[in-house]
C-alpha positions as YAML, in Angstrom:
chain: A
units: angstrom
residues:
- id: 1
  name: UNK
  ca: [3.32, 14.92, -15.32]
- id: 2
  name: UNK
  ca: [4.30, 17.30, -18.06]
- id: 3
  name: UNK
  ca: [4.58, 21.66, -16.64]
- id: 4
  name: UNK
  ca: [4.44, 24.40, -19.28]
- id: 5
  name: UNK
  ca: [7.78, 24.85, -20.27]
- id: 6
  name: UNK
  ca: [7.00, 28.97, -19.98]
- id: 7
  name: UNK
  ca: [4.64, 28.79, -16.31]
- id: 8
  name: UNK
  ca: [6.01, 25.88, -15.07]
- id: 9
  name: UNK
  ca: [2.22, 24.93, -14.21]
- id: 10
  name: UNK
  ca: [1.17, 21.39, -14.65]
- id: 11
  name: UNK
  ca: [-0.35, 20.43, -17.65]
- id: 12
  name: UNK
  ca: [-3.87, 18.13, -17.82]
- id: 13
  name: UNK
  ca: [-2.20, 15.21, -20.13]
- id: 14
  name: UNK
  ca: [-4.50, 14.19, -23.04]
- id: 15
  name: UNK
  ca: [-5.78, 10.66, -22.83]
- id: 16
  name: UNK
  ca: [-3.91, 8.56, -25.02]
- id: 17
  name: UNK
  ca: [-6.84, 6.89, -26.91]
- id: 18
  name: UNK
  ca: [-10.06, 8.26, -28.32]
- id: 19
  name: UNK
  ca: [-12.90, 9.16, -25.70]
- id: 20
  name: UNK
  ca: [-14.74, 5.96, -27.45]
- id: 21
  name: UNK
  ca: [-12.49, 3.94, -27.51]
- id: 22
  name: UNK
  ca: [-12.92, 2.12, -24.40]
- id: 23
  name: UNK
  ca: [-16.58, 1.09, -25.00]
- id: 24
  name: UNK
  ca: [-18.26, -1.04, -24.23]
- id: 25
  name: UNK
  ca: [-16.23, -1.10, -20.63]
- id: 26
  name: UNK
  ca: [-16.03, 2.20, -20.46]
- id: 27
  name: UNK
  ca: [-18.55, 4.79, -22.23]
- id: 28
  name: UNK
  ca: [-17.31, 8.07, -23.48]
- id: 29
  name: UNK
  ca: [-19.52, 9.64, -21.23]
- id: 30
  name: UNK
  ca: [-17.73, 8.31, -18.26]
- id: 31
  name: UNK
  ca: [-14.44, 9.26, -19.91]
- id: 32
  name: UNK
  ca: [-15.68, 12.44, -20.12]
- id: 33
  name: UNK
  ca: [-16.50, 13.18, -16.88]
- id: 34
  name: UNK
  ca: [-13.79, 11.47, -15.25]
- id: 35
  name: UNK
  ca: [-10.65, 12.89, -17.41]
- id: 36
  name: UNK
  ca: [-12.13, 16.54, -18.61]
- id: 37
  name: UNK
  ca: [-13.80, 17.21, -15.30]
- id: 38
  name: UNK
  ca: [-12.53, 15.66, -12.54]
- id: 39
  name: UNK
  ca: [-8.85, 15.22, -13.78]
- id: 40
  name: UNK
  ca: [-9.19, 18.44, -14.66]
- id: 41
  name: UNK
  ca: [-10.07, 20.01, -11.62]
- id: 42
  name: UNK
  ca: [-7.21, 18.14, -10.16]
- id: 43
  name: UNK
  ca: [-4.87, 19.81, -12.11]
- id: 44
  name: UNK
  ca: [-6.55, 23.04, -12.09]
- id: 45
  name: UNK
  ca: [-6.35, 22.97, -7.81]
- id: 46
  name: UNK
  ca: [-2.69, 21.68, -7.57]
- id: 47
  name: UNK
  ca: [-1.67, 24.78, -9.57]
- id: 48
  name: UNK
  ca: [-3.26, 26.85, -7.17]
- id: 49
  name: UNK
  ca: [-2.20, 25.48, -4.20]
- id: 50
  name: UNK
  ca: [1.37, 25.03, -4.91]
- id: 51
  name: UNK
  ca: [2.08, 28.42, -6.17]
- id: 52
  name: UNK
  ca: [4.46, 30.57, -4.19]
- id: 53
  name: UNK
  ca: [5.08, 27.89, -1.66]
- id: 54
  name: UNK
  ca: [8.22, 25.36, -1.23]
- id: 55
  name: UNK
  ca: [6.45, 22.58, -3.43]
- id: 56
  name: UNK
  ca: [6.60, 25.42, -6.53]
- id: 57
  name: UNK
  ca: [9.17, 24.29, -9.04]
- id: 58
  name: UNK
  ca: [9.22, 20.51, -7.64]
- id: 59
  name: UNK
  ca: [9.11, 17.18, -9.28]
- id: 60
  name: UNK
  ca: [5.23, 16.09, -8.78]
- id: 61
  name: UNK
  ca: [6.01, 12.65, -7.03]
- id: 62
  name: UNK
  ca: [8.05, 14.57, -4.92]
- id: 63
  name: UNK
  ca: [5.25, 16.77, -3.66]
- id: 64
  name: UNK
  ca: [3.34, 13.76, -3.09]
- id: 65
  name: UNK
  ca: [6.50, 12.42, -1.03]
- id: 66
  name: UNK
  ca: [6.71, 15.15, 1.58]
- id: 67
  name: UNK
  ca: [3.38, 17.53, 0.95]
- id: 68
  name: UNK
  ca: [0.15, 16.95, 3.11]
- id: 69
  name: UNK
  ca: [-3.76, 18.18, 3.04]
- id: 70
  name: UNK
  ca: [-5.04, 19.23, 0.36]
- id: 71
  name: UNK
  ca: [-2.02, 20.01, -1.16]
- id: 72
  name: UNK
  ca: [-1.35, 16.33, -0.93]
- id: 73
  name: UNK
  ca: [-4.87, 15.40, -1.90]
- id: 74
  name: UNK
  ca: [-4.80, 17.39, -5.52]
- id: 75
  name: UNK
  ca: [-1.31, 15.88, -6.23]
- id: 76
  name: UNK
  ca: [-1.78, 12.50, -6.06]
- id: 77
  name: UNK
  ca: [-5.14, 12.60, -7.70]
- id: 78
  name: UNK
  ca: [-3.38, 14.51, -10.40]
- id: 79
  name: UNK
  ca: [-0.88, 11.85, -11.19]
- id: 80
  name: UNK
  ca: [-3.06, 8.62, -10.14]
- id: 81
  name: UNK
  ca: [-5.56, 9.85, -12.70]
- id: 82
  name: UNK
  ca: [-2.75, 10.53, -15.48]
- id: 83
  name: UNK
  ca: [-0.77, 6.97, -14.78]
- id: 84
  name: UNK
  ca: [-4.59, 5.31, -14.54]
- id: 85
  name: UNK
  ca: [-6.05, 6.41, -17.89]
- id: 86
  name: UNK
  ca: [-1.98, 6.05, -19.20]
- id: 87
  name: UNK
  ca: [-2.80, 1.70, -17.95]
- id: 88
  name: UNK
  ca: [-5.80, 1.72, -20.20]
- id: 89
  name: UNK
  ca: [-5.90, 0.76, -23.69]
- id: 90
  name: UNK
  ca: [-8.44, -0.12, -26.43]
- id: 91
  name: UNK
  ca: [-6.22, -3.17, -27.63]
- id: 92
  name: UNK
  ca: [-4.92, -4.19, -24.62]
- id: 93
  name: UNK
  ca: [-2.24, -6.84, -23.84]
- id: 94
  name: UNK
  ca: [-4.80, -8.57, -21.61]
- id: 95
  name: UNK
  ca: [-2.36, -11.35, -19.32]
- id: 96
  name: UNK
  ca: [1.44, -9.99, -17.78]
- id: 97
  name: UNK
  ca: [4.25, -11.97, -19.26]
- id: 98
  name: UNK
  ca: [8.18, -12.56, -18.59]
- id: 99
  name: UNK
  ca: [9.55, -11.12, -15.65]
- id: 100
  name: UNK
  ca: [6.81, -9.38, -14.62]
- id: 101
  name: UNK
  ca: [4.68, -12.86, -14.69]
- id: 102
  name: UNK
  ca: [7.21, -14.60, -12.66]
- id: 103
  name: UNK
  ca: [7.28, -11.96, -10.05]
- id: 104
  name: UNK
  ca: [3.42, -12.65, -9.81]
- id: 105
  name: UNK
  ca: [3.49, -15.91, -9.64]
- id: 106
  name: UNK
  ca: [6.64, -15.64, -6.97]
- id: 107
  name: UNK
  ca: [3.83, -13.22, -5.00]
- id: 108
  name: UNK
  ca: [0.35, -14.47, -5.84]
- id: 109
  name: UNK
  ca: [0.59, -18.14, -7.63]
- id: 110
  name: UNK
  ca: [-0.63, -17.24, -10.84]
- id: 111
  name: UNK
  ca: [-1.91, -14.42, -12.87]
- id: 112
  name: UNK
  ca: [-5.61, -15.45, -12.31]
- id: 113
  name: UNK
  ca: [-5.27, -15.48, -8.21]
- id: 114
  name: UNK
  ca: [-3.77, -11.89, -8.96]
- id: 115
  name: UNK
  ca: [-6.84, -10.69, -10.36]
- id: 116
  name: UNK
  ca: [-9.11, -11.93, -7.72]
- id: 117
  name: UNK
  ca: [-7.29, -10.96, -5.09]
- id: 118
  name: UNK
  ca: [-7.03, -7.08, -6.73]
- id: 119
  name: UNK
  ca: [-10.82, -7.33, -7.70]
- id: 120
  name: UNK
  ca: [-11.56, -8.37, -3.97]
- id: 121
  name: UNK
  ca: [-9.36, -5.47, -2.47]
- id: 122
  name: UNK
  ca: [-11.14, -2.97, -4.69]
- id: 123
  name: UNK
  ca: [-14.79, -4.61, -4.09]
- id: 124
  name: UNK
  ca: [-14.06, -3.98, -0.38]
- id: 125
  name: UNK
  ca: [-11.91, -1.05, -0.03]
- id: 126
  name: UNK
  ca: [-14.57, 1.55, 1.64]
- id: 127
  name: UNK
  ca: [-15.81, 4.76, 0.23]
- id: 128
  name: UNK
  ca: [-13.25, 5.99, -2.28]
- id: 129
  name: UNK
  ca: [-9.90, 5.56, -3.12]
- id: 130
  name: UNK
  ca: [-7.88, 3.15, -5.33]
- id: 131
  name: UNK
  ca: [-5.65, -0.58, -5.56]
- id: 132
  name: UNK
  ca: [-2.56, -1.08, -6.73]
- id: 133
  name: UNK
  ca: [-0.33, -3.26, -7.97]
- id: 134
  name: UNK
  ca: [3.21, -2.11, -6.27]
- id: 135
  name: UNK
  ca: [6.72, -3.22, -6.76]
- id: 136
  name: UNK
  ca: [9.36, -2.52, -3.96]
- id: 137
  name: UNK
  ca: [13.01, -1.76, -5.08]
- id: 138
  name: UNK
  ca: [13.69, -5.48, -5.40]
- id: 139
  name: UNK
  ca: [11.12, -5.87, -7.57]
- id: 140
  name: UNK
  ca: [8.57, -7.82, -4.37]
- id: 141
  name: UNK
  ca: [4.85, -7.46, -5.76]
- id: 142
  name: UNK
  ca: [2.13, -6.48, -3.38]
- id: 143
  name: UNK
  ca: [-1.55, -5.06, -3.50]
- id: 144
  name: UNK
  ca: [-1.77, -2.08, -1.64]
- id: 145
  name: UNK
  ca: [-5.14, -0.72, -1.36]
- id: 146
  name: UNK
  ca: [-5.40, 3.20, -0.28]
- id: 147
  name: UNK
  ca: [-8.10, 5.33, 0.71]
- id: 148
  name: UNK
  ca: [-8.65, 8.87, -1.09]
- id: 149
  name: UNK
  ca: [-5.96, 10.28, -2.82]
- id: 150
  name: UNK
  ca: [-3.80, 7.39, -1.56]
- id: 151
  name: UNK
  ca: [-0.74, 6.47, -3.51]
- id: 152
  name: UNK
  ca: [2.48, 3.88, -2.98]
- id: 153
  name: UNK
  ca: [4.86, 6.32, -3.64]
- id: 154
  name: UNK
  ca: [4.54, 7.60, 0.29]
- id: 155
  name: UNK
  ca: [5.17, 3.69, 1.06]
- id: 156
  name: UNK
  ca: [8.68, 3.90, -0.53]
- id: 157
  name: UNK
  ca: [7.14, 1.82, -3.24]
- id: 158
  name: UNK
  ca: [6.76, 1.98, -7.08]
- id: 159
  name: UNK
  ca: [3.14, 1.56, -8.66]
- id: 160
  name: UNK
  ca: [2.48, -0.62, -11.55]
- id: 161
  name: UNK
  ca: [-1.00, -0.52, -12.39]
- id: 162
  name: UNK
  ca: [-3.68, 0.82, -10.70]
- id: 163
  name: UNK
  ca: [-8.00, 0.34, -10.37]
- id: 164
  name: UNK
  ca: [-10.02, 4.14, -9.48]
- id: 165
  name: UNK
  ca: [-12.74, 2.95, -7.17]
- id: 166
  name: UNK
  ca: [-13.98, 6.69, -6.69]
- id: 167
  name: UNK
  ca: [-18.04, 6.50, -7.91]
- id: 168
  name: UNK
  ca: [-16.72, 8.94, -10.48]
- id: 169
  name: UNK
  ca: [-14.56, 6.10, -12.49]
- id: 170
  name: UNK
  ca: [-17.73, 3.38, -12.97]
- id: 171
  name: UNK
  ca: [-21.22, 5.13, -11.36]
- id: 172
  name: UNK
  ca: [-22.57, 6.35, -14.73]
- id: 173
  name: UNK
  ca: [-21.78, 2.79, -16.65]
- id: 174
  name: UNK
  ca: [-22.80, 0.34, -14.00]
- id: 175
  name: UNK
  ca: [-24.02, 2.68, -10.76]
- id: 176
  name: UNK
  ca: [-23.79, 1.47, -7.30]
- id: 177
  name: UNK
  ca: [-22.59, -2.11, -9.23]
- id: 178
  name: UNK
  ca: [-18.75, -1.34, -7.86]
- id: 179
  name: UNK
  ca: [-17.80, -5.19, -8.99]
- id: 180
  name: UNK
  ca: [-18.96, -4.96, -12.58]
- id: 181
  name: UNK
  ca: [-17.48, -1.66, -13.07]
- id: 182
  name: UNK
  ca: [-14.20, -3.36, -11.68]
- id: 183
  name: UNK
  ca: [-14.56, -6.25, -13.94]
- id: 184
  name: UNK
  ca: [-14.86, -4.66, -17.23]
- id: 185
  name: UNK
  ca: [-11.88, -2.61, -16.17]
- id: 186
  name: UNK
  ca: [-9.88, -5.65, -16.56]
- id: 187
  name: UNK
  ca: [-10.84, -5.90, -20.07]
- id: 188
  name: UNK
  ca: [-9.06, -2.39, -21.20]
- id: 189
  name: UNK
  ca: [-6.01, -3.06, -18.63]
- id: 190
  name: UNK
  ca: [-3.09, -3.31, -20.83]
- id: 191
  name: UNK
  ca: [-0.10, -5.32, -19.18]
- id: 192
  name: UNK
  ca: [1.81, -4.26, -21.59]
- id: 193
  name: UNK
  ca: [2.24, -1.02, -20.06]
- id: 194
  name: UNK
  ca: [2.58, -2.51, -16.62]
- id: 195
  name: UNK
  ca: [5.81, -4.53, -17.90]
- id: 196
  name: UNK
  ca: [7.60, -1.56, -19.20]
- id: 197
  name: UNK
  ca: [6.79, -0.13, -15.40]
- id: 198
  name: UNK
  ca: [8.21, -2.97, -13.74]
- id: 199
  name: UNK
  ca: [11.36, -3.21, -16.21]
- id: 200
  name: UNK
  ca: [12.34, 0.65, -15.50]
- id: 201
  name: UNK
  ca: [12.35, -0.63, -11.65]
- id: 202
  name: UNK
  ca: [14.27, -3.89, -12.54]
- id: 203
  name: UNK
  ca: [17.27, -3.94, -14.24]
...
């Protein structure tokens, strides 16, 4: 996350794409809510609570490294909301390729079986929180699925992409529907973006 260069508070990132630009999958309503309220807020609360304490000044992953409570809790939702609406794309790149690919099918057979297993983790992952697609420093995939403000950067581990299952993310497109709201996700996740994660983590 970008800080005011004159504050050094933490700045609510634009999304990159239009607030209709996701629809059908996701309504500009939805983005609404989820990026200029509740990403918002986020940001808004991690200010606050990290002012005049040790965390002031510090790289964000690194607060979500060592920081707990709610200090914790408004960090990570800060950045998972800012790398999850960054995975999105109206044109997406819609199936992982080259190295990326083979490291899937090395960790889950094939793209496809990737997918399911993801949509399955998300489907059952209870109350709110979010799945992701992790890489450890060898470039090993796994789906780590974490409740809250949950994040694999406390696991030593470097995300890739990410699904929100918070209500907040799909309850005014599809409401209590959790599964469809997953599956149109998949339509506006752009690989693309997940490849240049994976490539910064192996060289």
């Amino acid at each position: 996350m970008t800080t005011d260069n004159t504050t050094g508070k933490f700045l609510l990132a634009p999304l990159p794409y239009d607030m209709q630009a996701l629809a059908p999958h996701i309504s500009e309503e939805t983005l609404l809510y989820h990026h200029d309220k509740h990403m918002a807020a986020y940001v808004n609360k991690l200010n606050e609570l990290v002012g005049g304490t040790l965390y002031e000044g510090m790289a964000i992953e690194d607060i979500i490294r060592q920081a707990e409570g709610p200090l914790f809790n408004n960090a990570a939702q800060a950045w998972n909301h800012e790398f999850y609406f960054a995975t999105l794309s109206p044109s997406p790149q819609l199936m992982p390729s080259g190295r990326l690919l083979e490291a899937i099918n090395t960790a889950f057979g094939d793209a496809d079986s990737l997918r399911q297993n993801m949509t399955q983790a998300a489907v059952a992952l209870f109350g709110s929180g979010w799945v992701w697609l992790a890489a450890d420093d060898r470039g090993a995939l796994s789906i780590v699925s974490k409740p809250n403000a949950g994040n694999p950067l406390t696991d030593g581990l470097h995300p890739l992409l990410a699904i929100d299952v918070w209500e907040h993310a799909y309850y005014i497109d599809y409401r209590n529907a959790r599964a469809d709201g997953v599956k149109a996700l998949w339509q506006v996740i752009d690989w693309k973006t997940a490849e240049e994660r994976y490539a910064g983590i192996v060289k």
